[in-house]
C-alpha positions as a Python dict, from the first residue, in 0.01 Angstrom:
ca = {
    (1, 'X'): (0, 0, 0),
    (2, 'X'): (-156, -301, -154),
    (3, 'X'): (-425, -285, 119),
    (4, 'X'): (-527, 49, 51),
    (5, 'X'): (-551, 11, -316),
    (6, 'X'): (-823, -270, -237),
    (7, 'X'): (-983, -82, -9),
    (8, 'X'): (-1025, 278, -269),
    (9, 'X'): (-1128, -34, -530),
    (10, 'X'): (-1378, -161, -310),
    (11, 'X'): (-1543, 162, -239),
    (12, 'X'): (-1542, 340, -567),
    (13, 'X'): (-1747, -28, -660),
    (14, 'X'): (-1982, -16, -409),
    (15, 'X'): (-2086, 335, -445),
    (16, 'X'): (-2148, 334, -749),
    (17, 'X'): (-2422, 8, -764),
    (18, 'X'): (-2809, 33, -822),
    (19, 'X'): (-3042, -15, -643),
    (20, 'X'): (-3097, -355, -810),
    (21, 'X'): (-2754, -464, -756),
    (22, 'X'): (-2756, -369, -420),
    (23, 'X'): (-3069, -590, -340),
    (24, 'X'): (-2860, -826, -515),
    (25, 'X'): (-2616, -793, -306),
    (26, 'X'): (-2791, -839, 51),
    (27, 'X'): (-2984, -1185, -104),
    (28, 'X'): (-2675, -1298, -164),
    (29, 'X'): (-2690, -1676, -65),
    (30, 'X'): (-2322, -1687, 59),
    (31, 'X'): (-2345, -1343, 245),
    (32, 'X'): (-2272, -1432, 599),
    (33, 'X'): (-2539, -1456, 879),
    (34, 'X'): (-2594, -1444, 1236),
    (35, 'X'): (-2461, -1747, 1340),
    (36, 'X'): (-2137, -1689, 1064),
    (37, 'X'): (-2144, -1376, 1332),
    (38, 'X'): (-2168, -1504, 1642),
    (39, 'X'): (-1903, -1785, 1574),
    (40, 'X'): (-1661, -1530, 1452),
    (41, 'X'): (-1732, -1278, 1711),
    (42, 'X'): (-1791, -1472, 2017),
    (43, 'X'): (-1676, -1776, 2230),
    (44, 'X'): (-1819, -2053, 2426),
    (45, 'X'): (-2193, -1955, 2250),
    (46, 'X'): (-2495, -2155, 2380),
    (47, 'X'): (-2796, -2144, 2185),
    (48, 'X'): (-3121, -2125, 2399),
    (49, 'X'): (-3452, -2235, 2251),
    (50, 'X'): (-3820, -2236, 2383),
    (51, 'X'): (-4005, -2031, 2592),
    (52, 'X'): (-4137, -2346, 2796),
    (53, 'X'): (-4518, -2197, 2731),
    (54, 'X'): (-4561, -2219, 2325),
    (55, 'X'): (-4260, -2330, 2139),
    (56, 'X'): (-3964, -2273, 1994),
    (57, 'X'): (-3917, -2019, 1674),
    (58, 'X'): (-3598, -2128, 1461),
    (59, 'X'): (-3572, -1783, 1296),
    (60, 'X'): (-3483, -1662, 1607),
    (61, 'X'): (-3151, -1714, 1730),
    (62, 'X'): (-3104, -1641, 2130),
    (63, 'X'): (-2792, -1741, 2408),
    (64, 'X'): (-2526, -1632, 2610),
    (65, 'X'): (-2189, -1646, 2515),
    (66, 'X'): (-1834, -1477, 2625),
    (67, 'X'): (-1716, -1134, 2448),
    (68, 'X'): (-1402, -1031, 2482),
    (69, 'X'): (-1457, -1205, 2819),
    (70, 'X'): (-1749, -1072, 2941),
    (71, 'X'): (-2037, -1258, 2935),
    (72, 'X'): (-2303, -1175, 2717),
    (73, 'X'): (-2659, -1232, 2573),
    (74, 'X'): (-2717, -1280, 2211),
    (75, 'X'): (-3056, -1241, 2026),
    (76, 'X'): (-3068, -1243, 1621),
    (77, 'X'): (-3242, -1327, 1370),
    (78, 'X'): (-3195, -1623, 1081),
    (79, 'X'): (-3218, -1711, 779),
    (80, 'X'): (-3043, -2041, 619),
    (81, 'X'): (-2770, -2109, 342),
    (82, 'X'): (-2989, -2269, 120),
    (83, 'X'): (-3307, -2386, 28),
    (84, 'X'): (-3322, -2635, 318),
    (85, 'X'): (-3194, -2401, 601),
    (86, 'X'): (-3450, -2150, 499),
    (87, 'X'): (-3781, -2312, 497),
    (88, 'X'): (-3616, -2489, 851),
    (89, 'X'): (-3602, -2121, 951),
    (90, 'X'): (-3895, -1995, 799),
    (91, 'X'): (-3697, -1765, 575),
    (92, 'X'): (-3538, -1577, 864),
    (93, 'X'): (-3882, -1412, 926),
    (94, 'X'): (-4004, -1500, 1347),
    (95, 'X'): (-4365, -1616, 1404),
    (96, 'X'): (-4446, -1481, 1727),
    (97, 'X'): (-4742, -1679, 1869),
    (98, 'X'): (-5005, -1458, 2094),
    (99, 'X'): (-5205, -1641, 2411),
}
């Protein structure tokens, strides 16, 4: 009862935002990212990093991990918390690096 009431209240807000608010919305410096994801989706995650020819690019997130069981890779990309995380990941945007 109470459930569905917050879920009718939720919806009649969100479809009725602008477009502003809605960019708002997906800036939103507490909106959760891949790794808030991956630790509530997954178990027993190991992040990967390099490529053992250039280098590592911390806006890309890559491992294996356990779904449900099954084994499984993961490849994201991402952007920090805060000021810090995000120049650390470059702002979530990857930097691919050509030979």
């Amino acid at each position: 009862m109470l459930e569905n009431k917050a879920k009718d209240m939720k919806a009649d807000i969100y479809s009725n935002l602008s477009p502003w608010q809605k960019v708002q919305i997906a800036r939103h410096p507490a909106r959760p990212n891949t790794l808030d994801f991956i630790n509530a989706l997954f178990t027993d995650f190991m992040e990967l990093h390099g490529d053992r020819l250039y280098g590592d690019d911390p806006a890309v997130l890559g491992g294996i991990a356990r779904y449900k069981g099954t084994s499984v890779t993961v490849i994201g990309h991402l952007k920090g918390h805060d000021t810090k995380e995000n120049v650390t990941r470059n702002f979530g945007m990857a930097h691919p690096e050509f030979p």
